[in-house]
N, C-alpha and C positions, 0 to 999 in steps of 0.2 A: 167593272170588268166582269164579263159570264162568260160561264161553263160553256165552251163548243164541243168535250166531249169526255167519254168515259172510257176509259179502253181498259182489256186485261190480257196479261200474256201468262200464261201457267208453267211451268219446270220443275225441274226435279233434278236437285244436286245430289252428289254422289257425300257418303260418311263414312269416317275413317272406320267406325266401328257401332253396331248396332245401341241405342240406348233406351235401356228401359228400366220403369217405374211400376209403381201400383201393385195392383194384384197380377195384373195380366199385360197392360202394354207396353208395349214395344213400336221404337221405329227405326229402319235400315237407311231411309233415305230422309230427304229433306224437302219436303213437298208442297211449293209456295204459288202465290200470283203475284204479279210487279202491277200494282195499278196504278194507273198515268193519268192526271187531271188535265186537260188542256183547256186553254182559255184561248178568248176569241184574237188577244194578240200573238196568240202564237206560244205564249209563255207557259212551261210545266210544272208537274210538281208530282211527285211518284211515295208508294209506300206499298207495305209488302202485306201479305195475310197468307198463312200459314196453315195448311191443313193439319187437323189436331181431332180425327174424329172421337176419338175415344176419351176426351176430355169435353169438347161443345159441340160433336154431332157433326164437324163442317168437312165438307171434302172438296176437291176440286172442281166438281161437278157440280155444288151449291155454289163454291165463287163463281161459277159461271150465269146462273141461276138468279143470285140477289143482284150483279152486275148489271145482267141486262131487266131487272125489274125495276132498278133505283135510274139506272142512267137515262131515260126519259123527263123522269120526274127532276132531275138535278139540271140536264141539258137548259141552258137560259136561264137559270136563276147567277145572280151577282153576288161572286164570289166573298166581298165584304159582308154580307148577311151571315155573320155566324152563326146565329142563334137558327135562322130558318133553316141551315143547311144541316146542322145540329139534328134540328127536329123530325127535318125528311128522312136524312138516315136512319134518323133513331125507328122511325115508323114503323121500321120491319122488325118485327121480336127474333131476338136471340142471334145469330149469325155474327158473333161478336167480332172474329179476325179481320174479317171483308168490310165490315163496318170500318172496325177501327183502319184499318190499309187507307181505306176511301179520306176519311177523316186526315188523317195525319199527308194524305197527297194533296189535298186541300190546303192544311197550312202551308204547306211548302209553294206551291201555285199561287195564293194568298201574299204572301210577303215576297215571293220572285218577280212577281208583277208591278212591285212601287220598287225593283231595283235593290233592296233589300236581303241579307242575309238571317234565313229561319234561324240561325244561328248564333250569330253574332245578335239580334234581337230577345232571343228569348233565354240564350246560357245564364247558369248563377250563378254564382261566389263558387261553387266547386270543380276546378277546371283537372286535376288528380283526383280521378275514381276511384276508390277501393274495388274492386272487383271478384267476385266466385265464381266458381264450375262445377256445371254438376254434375256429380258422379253417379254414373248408373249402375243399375243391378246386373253383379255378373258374379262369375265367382271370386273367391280373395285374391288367389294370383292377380286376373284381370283387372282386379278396382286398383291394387295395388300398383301394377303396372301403369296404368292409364295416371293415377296419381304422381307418380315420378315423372313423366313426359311432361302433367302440365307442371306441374312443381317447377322443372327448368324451362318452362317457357315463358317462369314469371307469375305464377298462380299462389296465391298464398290464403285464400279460402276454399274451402270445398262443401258445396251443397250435394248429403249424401243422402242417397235414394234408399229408400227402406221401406222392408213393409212385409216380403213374401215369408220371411223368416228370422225370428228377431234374436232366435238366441249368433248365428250368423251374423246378424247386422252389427249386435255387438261386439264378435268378431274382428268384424271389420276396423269397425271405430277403434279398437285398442291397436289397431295394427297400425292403422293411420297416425295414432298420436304416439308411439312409439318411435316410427319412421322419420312421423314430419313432427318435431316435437313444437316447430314456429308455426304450425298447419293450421288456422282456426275449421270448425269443425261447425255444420247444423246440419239436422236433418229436415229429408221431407216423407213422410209419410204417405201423403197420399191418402188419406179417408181410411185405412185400413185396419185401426187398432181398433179396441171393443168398449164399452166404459170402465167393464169390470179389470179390465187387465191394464187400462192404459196407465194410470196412476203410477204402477209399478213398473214400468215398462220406462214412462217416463224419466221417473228417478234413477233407473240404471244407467239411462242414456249419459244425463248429467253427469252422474257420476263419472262416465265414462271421458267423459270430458267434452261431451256435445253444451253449444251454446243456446241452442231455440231448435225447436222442432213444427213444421208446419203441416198443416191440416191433421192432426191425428186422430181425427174422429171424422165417420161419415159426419158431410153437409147436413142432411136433416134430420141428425139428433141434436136439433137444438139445446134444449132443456142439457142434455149430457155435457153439451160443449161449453155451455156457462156454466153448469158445473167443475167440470176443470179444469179452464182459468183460474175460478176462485180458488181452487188448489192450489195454484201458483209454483207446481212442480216444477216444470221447465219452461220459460215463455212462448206462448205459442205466435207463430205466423200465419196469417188470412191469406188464404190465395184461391180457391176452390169456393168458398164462401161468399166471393166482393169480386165478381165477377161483373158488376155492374154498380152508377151512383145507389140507382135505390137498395141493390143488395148490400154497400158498406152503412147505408141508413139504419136498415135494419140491424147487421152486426155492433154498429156502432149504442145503439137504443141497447143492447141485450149485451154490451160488455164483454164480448166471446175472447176477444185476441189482444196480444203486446204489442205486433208489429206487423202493418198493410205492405205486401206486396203486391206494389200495383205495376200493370202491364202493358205498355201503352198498345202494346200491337193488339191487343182484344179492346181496351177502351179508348183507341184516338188520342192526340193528341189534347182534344178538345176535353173528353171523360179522364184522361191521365190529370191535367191541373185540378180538378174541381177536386178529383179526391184526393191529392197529396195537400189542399187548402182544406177539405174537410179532417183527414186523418192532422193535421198539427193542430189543429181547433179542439180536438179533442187529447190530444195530447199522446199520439201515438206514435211510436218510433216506423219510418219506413224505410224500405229498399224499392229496387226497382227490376224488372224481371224485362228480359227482351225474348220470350215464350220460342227459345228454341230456333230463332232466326237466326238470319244471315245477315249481314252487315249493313242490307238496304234499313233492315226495320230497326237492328240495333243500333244503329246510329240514332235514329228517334230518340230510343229508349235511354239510351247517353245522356242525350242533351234534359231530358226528366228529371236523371239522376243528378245532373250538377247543380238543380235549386236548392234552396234553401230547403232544410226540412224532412232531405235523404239523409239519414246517420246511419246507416246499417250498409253493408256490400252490396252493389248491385250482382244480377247476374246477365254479365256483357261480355263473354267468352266462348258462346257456341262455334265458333268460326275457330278455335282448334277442334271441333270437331268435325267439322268439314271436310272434306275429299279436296273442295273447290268451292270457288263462288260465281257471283255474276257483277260482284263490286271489288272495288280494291282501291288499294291494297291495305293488305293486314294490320291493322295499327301491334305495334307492339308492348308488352306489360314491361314494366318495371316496379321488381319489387313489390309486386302483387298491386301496383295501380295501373290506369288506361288513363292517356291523354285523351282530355275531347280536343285538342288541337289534331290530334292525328286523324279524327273521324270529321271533323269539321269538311274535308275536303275529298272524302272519297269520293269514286265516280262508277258508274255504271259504264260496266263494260258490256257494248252490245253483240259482239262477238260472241263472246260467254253465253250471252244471254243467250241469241239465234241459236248456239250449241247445244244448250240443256232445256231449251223451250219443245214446248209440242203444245199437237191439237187434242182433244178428246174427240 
């Protein structure tokens, strides 16, 4: 069966409230592409990419861009050739969202074509997610606030965003494990701590009652970031680092991290297996990140998280942060888990979609 076409449609959901990370960004809205594989019987298969400039450079106007560069070269190849299809994509450097979107429309188009559910084929032993949210940088009212809303929507991890100010962020964390005393607690840094400070910075966290702290040192202070593993302060999380197979090679070769979170919406469904089989090879604990989507793309990410091999919370909760969507409906937590039977069957509403879609 082959590729008769590539399509992309772009939109921009509405968010309950602004979230931001790092040093500097921030985002108000939710700024994606829905890309649609069609195959020459007529059979689909859809996945989403997420504009994230200020983490991989992409915007809306590069999904547009890589789309119409790959969809030539994809049109009439047979959709069973993983490996070639793999490879075409892979061809274009860096453009990780639109990559992975492409990819994961593929499996789904892939297994809808022999009649088959992506689903029902490929879930694992984990069908109760544990699940997080991540908490962004605001003030303590605000985090605190935000925290109590998902709290009773069923949230019982929280992924806190840290970085601009740390005696504050500790702040925070005490206010959090005071409130929520059943609340599990990690941080994510975001590249932003120093070498010389991070050690101690580290330790207060812990103390504080944080579990794992992710990327706390810029990406390319290598030589720094194997050094504070071996410290073995607080476990660290990969996520800014393994942004790609060959990028967990390398981390993997230099010992940097405790725990891969890996994301399918930047690496396909195709680059999501190879490294949750590379990261258990080596003997690494993983989560699974659904990078800030909407329920098209975290529903992928779901079905990642229920192999074998996930021990850590994913993070499959942006959708309360959401205004609205273009899928539904809501699956609901309980007691801090996600059904994949509830996301097994969402659908694309194309209303929605026609509503918050535009042209550039």
């Amino acid at each position: 069966m082959k590729i008769q076409n590539l399509d992309l449609t772009l939109y921009r959901l509405p968010m309950k409230s602004a979230l931001k990370w790092g040093a500097v960004s921030a985002m108000s809205t939710a700024d994606a592409a829905l890309v649609r594989i069609t195959l020459e019987d007529g059979t689909t298969g859809e996945g989403e990419a997420l504009a994230r400039p200020t983490i991989y450079g992409e915007t809306l106007h590069s999904f547009q861009g890589i789309t119409d560069l790959l969809r030539p070269r994809l049109i009439g190849m047979d959709i069973e050739d993983e490996g070639d299809l793999w490879k075409t994509v892979q061809s274009i450097a860096n453009n990780h969202t639109i990559k992975g979107a492409i990819d994961s429309a593929m499996w789904e188009a892939r297994f809808r074509s022999k009649g088959q559910d992506l689903f029902s084929a490929l879930q694992g032993p984990h069908t109760d997610l544990r699940v997080s949210f991540i908490l962004g940088i605001t003030d303590l009212k605000g985090m605190l606030q935000e925290a109590r809303e998902v709290y009773a929507a069923g949230v019982r991890v929280l992924k806190v965003k840290v970085g601009r100010d740390y005696q504050k962020d500790l702040q925070v964390i005490h206010a959090l494990k005071q409130e929520f005393p059943d609340m599990d607690l990690y941080a994510d840094s975001n590249e932003t701590l120093t070498p010389d400070v991070a050690p101690q910075i580290l330790a207060a966290m812990g103390e504080a009652g944080l579990l794992w702290v992710e990327e706390p040192l810029p990406v390319h202070q290598t030589r720094a970031r194997m050094e504070l593993k071996k410290l073995g302060v607080l476990p660290i999380i990969a996520d800014d680092s393994c942004f790609t197979i060959g990028n967990l090679e390398r981390e993997l070769d230099l010992d940097t991290f405790d725990i891969l979170n890996i994301k399918p919406p930047r690496s396909g469904i195709t680059g999501s297996l190879k490294m949750l089989e590379m990261a258990k090879a080596a003997g690494k604990r993983v989560m699974i990140g659904s990078q800030a989507g909407n329920l098209t793309s975290m529903r992928h990410s779901a079905l990642i998280a229920s192999l074998e091999g996930v021990d850590c919370p994913s993070e499959l909760t942006f959708f309360l942060k959401l205004g609205d969507d273009v899928s539904g409906p809501n699956p609901v937590l309980r007691d801090g888990h996600l059904n994949l039977r509830d996301l097994q069957n969402l659908q694309l509403d194309p209303e929605k979609l026609a509503r918050y879609s535009f042209n550039l």
